[in-house]
N, C-alpha and C positions, 0 to 999 in steps of 0.2 A: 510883656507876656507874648508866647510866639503865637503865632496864627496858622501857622501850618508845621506841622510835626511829620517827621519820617522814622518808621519803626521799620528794620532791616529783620524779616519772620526768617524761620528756617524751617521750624517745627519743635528745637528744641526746647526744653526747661524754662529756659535762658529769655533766650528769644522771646519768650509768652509772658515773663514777668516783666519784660523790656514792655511789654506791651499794654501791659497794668497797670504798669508803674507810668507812662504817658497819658493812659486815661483818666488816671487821677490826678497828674498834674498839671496836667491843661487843659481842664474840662470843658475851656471856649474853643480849643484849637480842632484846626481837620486833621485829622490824621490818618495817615497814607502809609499801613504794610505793605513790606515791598520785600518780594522772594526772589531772589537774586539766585536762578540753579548753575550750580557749577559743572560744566563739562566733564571733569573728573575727580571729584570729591561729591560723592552723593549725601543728600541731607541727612539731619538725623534724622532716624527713625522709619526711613523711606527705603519700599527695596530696587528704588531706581538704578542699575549698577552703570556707571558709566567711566568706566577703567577703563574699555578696550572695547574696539570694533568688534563686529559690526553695528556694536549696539549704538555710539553713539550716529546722530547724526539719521537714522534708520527711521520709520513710520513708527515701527515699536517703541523704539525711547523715546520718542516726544509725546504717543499717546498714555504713557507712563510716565513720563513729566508732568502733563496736562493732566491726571489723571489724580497724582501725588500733590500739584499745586492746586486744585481743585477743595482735595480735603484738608489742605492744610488752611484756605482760606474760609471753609466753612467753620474748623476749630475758630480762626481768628474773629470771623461773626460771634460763633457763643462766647467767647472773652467780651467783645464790645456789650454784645447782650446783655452781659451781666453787670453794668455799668452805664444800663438803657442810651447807649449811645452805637452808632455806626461808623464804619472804619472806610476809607477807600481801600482798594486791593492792584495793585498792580506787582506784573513779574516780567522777566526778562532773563535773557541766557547768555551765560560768559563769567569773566571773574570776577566776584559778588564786591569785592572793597570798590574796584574801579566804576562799577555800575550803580555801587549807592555812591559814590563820592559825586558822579557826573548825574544820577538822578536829581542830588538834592543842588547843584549847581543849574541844571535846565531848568529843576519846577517851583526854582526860588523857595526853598525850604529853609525854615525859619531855625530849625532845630532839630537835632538827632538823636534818640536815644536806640540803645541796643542791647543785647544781651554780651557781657566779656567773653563768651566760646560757646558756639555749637556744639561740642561733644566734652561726652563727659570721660575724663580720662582721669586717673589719679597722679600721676605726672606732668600734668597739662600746666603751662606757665597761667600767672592771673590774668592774662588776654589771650584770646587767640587771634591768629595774625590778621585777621579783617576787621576785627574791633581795633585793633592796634593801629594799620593802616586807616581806619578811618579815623579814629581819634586823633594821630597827628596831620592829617590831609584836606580835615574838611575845611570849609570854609564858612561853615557856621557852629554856635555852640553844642559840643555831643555831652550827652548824659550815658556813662556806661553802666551797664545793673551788674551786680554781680551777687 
């Protein structure tokens, strides 16, 4: 059984069942949400736009980063909440596959579950490409939700 779990949050659906679904299956384990913001893909459901200057990179998009990553980490509180257990939170900026693949490679993570796509598209393949690059890249076992 793993001892420490890593949940990659976004905000979506997805993502929060990814989250559920580790709290109930490892009820011994730590588990570590980890929001991984993308440079130029903004999350779901966040109106962070970071397409095009001057906003990246500017005081205003990181206090709306921090802003964004803030309430998404409060939602992920009331998930654990509901499940009378606490979550770690950590985030970081850049491209989310390569940052959870070397997250869960630095902090010796046991196991990864995630949500298969942040966004809900009705064309969308059954992965999106960061569940995909993680699931064949990790170096430990991933659980995908879908």
């Amino acid at each position: 059984m793993p001892s420490s779990v890593l949940v990659p949050v976004d905000g979506s659906p997805l993502s929060m069942d990814a989250l559920r679904h580790a709290l109930r299956a490892f009820p011994n384990a730590e588990i570590t949400a980890y929001h991984a913001v993308d440079l130029f893909e903004p999350d779901y459901g966040t109106d962070v736009d970071s397409a095009y200057e001057p906003m990246i990179g500017s005081d205003a998009w990181y206090r709306a980063v921090d802003a964004a990553t803030d309430q998404l980490f409060e939602d992920v509180a009331d998930v654990a909440a509901d499940y009378d257990r606490s979550v770690a939170t950590e985030s970081d900026i850049g491209e989310p596959a390569r940052l959870i693949l070397e997250y869960a490679t630095d902090e010796a993570v046991d196991h990864i579950v995630l949500g298969s796509h942040g966004r809900l598209e009705t064309n969308r393949a059954l992965y999106g490409s960061v569940a995909e690059t993680v699931a064949r890249r990790s170096p430990v076992p991933v659980t995908v939700v879908r």
